[in-house]
C-alpha positions in Angstrom: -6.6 -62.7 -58.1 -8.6 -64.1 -55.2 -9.6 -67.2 -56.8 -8.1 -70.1 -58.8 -10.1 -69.3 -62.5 -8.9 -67.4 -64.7 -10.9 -63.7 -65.8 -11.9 -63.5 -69.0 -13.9 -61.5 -71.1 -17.6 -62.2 -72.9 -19.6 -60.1 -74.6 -22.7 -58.1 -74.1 -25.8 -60.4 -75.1 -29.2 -60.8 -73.5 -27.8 -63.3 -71.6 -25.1 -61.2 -69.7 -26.5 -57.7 -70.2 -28.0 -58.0 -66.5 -25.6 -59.0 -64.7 -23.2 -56.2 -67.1 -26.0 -53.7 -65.4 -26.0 -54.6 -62.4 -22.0 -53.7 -62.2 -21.6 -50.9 -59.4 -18.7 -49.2 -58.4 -17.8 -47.6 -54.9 -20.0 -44.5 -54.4 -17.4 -42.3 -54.3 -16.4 -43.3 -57.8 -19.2 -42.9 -59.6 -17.9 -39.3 -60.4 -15.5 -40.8 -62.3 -16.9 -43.2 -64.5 -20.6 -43.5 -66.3 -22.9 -46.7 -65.2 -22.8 -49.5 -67.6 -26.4 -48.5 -68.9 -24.7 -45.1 -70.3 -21.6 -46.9 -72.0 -23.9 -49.7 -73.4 -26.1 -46.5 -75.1 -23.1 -44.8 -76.2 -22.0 -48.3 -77.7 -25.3 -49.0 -79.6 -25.7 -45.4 -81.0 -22.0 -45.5 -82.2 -20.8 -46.7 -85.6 -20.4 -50.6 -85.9 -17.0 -51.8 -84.6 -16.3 -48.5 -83.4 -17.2 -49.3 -79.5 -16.3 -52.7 -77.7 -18.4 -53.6 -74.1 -17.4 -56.5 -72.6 -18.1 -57.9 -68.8 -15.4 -59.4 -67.1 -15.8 -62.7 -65.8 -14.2 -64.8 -62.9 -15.5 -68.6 -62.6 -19.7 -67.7 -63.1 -19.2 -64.7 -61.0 -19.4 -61.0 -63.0 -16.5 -59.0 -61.8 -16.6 -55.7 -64.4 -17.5 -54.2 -67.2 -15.4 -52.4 -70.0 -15.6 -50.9 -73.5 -12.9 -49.9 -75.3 -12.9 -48.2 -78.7 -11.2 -48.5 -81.6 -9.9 -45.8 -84.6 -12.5 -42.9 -83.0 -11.9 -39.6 -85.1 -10.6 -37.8 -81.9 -10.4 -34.4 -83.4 -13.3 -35.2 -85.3 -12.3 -34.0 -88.4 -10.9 -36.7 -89.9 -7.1 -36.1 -89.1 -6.5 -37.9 -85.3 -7.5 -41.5 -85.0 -7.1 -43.2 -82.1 -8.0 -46.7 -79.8 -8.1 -47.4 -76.4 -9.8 -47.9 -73.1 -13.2 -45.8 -72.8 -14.8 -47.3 -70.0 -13.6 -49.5 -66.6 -16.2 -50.1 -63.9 -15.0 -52.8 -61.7 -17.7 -54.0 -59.0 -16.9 -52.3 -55.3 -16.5 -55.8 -54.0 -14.3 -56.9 -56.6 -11.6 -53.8 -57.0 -7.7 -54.9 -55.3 -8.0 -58.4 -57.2 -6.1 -57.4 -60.7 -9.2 -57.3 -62.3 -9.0 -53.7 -63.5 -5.2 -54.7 -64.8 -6.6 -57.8 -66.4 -9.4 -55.1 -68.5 -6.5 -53.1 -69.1 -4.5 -55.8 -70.6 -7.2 -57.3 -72.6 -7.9 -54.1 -74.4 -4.0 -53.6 -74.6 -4.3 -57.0 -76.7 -7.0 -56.8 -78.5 -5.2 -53.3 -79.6 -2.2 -55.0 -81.0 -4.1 -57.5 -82.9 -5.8 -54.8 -84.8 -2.3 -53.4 -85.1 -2.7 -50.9 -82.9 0.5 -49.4 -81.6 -1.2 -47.3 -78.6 -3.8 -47.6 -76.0 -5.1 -44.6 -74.9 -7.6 -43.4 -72.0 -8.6 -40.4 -69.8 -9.4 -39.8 -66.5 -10.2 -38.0 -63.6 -7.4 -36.2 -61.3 -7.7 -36.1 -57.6 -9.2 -38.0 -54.5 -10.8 -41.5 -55.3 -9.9 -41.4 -59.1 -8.4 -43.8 -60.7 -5.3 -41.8 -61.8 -2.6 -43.8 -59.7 -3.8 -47.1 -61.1 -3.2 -46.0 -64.8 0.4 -44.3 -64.2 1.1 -47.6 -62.1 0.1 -49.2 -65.4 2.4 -46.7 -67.4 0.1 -45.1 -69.0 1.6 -41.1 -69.3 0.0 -38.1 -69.6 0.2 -36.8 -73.1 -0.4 -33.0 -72.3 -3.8 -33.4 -73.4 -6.9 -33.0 -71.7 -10.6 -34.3 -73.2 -14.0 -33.3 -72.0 -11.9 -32.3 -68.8 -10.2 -34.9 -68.3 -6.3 -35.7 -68.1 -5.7 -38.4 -71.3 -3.0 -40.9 -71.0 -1.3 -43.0 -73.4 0.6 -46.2 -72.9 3.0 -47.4 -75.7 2.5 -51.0 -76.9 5.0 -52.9 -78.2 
């Protein structure tokens, strides 16, 4: 990190939900990840407790955003449930600070207290993705692909 506070998370209320919009990623990412306004409609229309937005804070400055989910029906028939990392958007200004591996970790604990025993997430391959960051992570493929994308899976113990 770049400063001497410590990150941490807070949740999505009137009082942060601009400065969670106004979160912007490098233009060349944007392929890769929804805008915050998407995730925080795909949070609200989802089941209670089923999706989990939070910005990421360093000092008073808003660094991120992230939702993760938690026991989603991924085959959607009631057989495959699953939690993990759904969304990372970490501001262009802010990315190459640990931030992203601070979300990461967050959700990795917040995972274990629900006793969770993986974290999962997908993304998208090739240039500008953010593929090397979750392998550096350790975060593996699984063989699986969702909505086109490659899904990973990193063991928590």
């Amino acid at each position: 990190m770049t400063t001497t506070s410590a990150p941490r998370l807070e949740e999505i209320t009137p009082r942060t939900f601009e400065a969670a919009t106004g979160i912007k990623v490098r233009p060349e990412q944007e392929f890769a990840v929804s805008p915050v306004m998407q995730s925080l409609a795909e949070a609200y229309v989802r089941p209670a407790g089923v999706a989990w937005p939070r910005l990421i804070v360093d000092g008073d400055r808003p660094v991120g955003f992230l939702m993760a989910f938690f026991d989603i029906d991924w085959k959607e028939d009631g057989t495959l449930f699953r939690s993990g990392l759904w969304r990372l958007n970490i501001a262009a200004e802010e990315q190459g600070k640990g931030y992203g591996r601070f979300a990461v970790q967050s959700v990795a604990a917040e995972i274990r207290r629900r006793r969770g025993k993986e974290l999962y997430v997908t993304w998208h391959a090739g240039p500008n993705g953010p593929e090397n960051f979750y392998l550096g992570l350790g975060f593996r493929p699984n063989g699986e692909t969702s909505e086109g994308e490659i899904v990973g899976v990193l063991e928590l113990s």
